[in-house]
ChimeraX commands (.cxc) that place a marker at each C-alpha (Angstrom):
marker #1 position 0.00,0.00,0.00 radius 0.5
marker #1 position 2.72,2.38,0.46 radius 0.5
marker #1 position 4.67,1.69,-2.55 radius 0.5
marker #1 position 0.90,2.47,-4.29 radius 0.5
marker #1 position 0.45,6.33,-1.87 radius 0.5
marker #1 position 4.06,7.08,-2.50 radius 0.5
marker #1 position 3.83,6.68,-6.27 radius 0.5
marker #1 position 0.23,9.10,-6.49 radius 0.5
marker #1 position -1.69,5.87,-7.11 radius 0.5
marker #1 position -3.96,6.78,-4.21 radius 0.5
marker #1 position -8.02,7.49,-5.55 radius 0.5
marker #1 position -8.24,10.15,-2.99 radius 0.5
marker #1 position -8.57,10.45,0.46 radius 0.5
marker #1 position -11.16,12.26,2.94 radius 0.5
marker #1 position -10.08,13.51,6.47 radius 0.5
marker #1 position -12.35,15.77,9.14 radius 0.5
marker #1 position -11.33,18.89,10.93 radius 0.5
marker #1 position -12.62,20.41,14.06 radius 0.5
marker #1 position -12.37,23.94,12.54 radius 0.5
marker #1 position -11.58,23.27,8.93 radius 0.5
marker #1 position -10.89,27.60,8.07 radius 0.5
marker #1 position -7.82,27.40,10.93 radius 0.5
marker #1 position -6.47,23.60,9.56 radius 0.5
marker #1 position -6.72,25.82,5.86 radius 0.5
marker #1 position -4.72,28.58,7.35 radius 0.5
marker #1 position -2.19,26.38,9.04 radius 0.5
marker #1 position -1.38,23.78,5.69 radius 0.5
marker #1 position -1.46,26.70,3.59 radius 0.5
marker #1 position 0.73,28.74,5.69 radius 0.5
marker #1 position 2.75,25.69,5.94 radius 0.5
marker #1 position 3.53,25.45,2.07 radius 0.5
marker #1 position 0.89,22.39,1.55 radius 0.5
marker #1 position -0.23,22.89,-2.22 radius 0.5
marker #1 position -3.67,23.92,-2.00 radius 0.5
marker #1 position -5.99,22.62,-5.21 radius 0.5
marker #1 position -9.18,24.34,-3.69 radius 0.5
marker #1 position -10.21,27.06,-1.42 radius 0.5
marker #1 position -12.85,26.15,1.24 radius 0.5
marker #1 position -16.26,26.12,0.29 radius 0.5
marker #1 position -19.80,25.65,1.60 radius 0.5
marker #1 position -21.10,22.52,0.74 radius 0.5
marker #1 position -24.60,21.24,1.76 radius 0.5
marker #1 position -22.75,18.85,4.15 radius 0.5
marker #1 position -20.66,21.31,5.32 radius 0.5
marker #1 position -17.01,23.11,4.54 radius 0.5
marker #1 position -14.63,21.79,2.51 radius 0.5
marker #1 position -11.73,22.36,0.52 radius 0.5
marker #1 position -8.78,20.28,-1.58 radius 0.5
marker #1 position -4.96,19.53,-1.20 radius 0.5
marker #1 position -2.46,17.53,-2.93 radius 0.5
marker #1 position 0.04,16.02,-1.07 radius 0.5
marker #1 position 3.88,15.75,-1.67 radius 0.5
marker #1 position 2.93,12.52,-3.82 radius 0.5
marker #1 position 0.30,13.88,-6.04 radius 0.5
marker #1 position -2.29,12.01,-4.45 radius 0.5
marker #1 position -5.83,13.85,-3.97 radius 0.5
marker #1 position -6.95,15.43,0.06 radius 0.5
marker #1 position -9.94,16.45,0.78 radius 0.5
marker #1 position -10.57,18.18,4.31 radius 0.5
marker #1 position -14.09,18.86,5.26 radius 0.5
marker #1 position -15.75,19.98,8.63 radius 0.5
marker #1 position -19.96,18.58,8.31 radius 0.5
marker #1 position -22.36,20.77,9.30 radius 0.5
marker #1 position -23.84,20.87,13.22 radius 0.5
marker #1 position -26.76,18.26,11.98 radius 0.5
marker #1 position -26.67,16.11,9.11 radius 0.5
marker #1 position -29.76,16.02,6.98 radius 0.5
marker #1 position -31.44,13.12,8.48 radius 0.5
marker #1 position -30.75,14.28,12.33 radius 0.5
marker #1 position -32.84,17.01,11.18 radius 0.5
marker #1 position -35.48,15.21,9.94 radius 0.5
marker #1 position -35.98,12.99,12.91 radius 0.5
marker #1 position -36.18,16.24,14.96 radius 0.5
marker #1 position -38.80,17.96,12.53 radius 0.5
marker #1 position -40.89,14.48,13.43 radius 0.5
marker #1 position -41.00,14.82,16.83 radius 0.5
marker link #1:1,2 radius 0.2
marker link #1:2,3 radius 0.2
marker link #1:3,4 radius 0.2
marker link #1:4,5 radius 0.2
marker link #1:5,6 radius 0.2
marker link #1:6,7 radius 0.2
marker link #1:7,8 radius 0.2
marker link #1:8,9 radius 0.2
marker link #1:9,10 radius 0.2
marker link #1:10,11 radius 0.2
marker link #1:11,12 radius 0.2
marker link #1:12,13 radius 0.2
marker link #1:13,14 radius 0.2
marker link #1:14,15 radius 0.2
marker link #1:15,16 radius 0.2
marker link #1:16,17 radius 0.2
marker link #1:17,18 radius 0.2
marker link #1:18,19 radius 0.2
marker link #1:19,20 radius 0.2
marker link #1:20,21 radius 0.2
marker link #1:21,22 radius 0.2
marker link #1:22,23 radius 0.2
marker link #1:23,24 radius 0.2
marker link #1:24,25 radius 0.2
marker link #1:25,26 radius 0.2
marker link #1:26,27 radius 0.2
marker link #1:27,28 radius 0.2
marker link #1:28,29 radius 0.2
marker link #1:29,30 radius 0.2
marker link #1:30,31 radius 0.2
marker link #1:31,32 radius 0.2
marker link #1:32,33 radius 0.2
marker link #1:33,34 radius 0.2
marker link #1:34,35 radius 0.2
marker link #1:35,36 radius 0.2
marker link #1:36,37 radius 0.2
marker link #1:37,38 radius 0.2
marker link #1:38,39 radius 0.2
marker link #1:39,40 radius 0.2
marker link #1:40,41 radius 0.2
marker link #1:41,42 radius 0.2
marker link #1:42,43 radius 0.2
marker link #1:43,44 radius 0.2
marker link #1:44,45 radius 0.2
marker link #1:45,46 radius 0.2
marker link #1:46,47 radius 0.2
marker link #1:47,48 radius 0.2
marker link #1:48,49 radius 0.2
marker link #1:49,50 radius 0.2
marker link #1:50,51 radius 0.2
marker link #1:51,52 radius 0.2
marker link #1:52,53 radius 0.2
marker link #1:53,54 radius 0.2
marker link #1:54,55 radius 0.2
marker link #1:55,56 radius 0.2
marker link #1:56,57 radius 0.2
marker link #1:57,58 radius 0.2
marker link #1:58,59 radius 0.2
marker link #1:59,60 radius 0.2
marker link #1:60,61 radius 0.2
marker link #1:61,62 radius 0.2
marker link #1:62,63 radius 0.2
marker link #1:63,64 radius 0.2
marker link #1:64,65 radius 0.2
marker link #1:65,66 radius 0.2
marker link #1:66,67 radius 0.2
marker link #1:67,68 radius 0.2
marker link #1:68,69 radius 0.2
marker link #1:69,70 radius 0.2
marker link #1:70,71 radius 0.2
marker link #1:71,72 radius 0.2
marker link #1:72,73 radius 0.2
marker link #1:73,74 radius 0.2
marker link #1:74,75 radius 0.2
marker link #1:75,76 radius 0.2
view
């Protein structure tokens, strides 16, 4: 698996943040290469990196209440 990440062979990869706007700040601060700027989503913020490899991040913080938590509360 490693000799596959290390060559860029990896289909992309999906990773949470707490406070996604400061872990943006601090990778891009940091040099990281960033392929996308954070942006509202219906599920929440996200935005895109490529690491040293080539291979595809995305970094996303959900919103408060998914979709269906909502739902269950609307039915109550």
């Amino acid at each position: 698996m490693r000799e596959l990440v290390t060559k860029g062979a990896l289909g992309g990869l999906f990773l949470l943040s707490e406070d996604v706007h400061a872990t943006f700040a601090a990778l891009r601060d940091a040099g990281v290469e960033i392929t996308q700027e954070p942006v509202e989503q219906p599920y929440g913020t996200d935005f895109g990196i490529r690491d040293p490899f080539g291979n595809h991040v995305r970094i996303s913080q959900p919103t408060a209440a998914a979709p269906e938590a909502q739902e269950v509360s609307a039915s109550r």
